[in-house]
C-alpha positions as CSV (number, residue, x, y, z in Angstrom):
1,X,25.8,-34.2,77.0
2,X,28.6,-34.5,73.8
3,X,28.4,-32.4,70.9
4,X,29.0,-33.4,67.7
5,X,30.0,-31.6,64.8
6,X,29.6,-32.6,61.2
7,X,29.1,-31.1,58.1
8,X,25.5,-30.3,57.0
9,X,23.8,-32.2,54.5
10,X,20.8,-30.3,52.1
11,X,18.2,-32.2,53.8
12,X,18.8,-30.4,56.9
13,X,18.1,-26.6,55.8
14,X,14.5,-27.0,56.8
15,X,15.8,-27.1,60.6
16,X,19.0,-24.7,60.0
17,X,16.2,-22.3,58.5
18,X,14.2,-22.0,61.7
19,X,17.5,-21.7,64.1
20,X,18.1,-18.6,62.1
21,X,14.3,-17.0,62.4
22,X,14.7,-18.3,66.2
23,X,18.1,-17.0,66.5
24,X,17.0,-13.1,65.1
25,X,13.7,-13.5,67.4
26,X,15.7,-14.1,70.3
27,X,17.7,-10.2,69.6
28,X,14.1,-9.2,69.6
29,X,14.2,-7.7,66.1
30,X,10.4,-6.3,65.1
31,X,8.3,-9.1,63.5
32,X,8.4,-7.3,60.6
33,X,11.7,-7.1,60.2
34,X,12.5,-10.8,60.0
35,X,9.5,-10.7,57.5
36,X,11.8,-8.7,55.3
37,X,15.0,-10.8,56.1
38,X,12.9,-13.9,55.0
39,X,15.2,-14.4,52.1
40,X,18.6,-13.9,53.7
41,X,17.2,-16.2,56.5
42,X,16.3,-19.0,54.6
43,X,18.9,-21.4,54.3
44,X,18.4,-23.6,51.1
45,X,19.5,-26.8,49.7
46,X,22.0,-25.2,47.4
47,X,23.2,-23.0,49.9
48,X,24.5,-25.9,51.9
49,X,25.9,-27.6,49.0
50,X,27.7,-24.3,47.8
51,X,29.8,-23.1,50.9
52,X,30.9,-25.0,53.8
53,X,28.4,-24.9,56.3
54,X,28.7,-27.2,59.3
55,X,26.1,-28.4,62.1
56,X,25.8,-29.2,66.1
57,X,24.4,-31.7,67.1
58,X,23.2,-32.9,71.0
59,X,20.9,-35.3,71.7
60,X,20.4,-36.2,67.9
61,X,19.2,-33.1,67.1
62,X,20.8,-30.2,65.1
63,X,21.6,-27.3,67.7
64,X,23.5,-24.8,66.0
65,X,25.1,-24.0,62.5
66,X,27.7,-22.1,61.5
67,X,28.3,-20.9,57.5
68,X,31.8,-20.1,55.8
69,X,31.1,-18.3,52.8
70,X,34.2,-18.9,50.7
């Protein structure tokens, strides 16, 4: 199983979005709680296009993210 790395592309926030929801469930943070981080979770086209944010991918399929805010 290689991983590949490559820089994300605004068409994927809808799938870096939920690995950060997932990623804050998995802590078991209070369902609330990740109601109120909603907006800080939500990673948006722009986002992407405005700092250097880079994917894994396995299998095809985005795994991780990571985001440098500059």
């Amino acid at each position: 199983m290689d991983t590949q790395i490559r820089r994300a592309q605004p068409e994927d926030s809808a799938p870096l979005t939920q690995i950060a929801h997932v990623a804050k469930r998995h802590w078991g943070y209070p369902e609330r709680w990740i109601s109120l981080w909603k907006d800080v979770l939500t990673i948006t086209p722009q986002f992407i296009l405005n700092n250097e944010v880079y994917v894994a991918i396995i299998s095809d399929e985005i795994a991780g993210f990571y985001a440098l805010m500059l």
